[in-house]
TISELUM-229349 format. One record per residue (C-alpha): x, y, z; residue in three letters. Coordinates in pm, whole numbers. Example, Ala and Ser with C-alpha at 12.3 -4.5 7.8 and 13.67 -1.06 7.14 Angstrom:
BEGIN
        X        Y        Z   code
     1230     -450      780    Ala
     1367     -106      714    Ser
***
This chain:
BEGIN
        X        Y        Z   code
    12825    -9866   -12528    Unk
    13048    -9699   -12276    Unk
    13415    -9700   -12212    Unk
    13403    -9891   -11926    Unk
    13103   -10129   -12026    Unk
    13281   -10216   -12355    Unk
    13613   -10298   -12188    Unk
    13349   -10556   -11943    Unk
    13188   -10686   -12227    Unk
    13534   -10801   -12333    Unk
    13666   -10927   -12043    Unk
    13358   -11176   -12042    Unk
    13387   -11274   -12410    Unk
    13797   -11332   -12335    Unk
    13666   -11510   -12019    Unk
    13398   -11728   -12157    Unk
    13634   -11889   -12453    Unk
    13840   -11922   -12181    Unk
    13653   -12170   -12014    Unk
    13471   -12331   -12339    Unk
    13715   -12584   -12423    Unk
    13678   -12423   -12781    Unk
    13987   -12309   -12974    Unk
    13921   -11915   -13022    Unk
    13869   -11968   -13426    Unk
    13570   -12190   -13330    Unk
    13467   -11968   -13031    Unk
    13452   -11647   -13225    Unk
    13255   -11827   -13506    Unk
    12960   -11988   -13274    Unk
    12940   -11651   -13062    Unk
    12956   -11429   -13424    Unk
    13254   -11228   -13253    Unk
    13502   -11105   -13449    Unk
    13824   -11266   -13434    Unk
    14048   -10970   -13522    Unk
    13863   -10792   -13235    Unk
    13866   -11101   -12981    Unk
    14278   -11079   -13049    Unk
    14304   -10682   -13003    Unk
    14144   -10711   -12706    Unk
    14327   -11011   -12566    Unk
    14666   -10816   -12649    Unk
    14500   -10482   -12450    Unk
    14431   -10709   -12189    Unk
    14790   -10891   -12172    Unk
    14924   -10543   -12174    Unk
    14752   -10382   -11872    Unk
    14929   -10449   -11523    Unk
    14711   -10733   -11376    Unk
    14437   -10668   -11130    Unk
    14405   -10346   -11336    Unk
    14103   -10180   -11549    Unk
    14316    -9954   -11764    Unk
    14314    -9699   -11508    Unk
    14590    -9528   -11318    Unk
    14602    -9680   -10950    Unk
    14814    -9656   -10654    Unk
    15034    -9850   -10455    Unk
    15131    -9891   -10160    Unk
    15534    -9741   -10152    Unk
    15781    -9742    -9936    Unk
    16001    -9453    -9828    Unk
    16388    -9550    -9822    Unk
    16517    -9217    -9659    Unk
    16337    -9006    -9429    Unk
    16458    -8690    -9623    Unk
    16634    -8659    -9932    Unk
    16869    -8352   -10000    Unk
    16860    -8064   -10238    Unk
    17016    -8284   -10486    Unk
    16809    -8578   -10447    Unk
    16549    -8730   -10674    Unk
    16293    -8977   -10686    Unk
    16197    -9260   -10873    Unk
    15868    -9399   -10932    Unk
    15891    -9765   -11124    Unk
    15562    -9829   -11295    Unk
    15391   -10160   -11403    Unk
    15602   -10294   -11748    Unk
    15939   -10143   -11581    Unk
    15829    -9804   -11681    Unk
    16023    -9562   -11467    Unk
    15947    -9212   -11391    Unk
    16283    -9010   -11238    Unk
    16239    -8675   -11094    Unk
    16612    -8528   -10984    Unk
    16660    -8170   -10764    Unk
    16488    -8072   -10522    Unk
    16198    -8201   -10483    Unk
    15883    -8080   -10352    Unk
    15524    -8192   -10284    Unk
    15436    -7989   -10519    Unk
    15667    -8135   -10814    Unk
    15533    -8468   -10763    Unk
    15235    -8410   -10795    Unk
    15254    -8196   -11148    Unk
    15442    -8513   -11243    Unk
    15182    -8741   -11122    Unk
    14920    -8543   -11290    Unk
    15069    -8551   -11625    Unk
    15111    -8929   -11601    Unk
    14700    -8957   -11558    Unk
    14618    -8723   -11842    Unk
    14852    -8968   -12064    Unk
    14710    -9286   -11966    Unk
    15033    -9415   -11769    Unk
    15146    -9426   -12140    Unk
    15557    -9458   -12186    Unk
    15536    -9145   -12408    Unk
    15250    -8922   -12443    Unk
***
């Protein structure tokens, strides 16, 4: 099973206890899920930003200053109040090394 198609799968188990009326102990028992795995994936889930698949997306942003001098810098607040601050000058260029090392991490606070 894929990535993608094992984070779906999940989402439908989290999403059919959901709306079983069961507590999860019982769900997990009559569906023969694991219940260690039903809560690892319920905390992945809680984690992610909502609307999200675990991917990096874009929003829409809004510029404060139509240019910024030498000495200015940029700040980029993430989902979970992560915060990514780039001071100098900065160019197109800059950004986007930054906002290519973010997507090879994950969006993780440390990679």
């Amino acid at each position: 099973m894929g990535r993608s198609s094992r984070r779906e799968y999940w989402r439908g188990i989290l999403a059919r206890q959901a709306s079983s009326g069961l507590s999860i102990k019982a769900f997990c028992a009559r569906e023969r899920v694991s219940y260690q795995s039903f809560f690892l994936w319920k905390r992945k889930f809680r984690d992610e930003p909502a609307g999200t698949t675990g991917a990096i997306t874009f929003a829409p942003v809004t510029v404060v200053a139509q240019t910024l001098a030498p000495s200015g810098a940029i700040e980029i607040v993430l989902p979970r109040d992560l915060r990514v601050v780039v001071h100098g000058p900065v160019d197109r260029q800059s950004l986007a090394d930054v906002l290519a090392a973010l997507s090879a991490c994950g969006g993780a606070a440390a990679c």
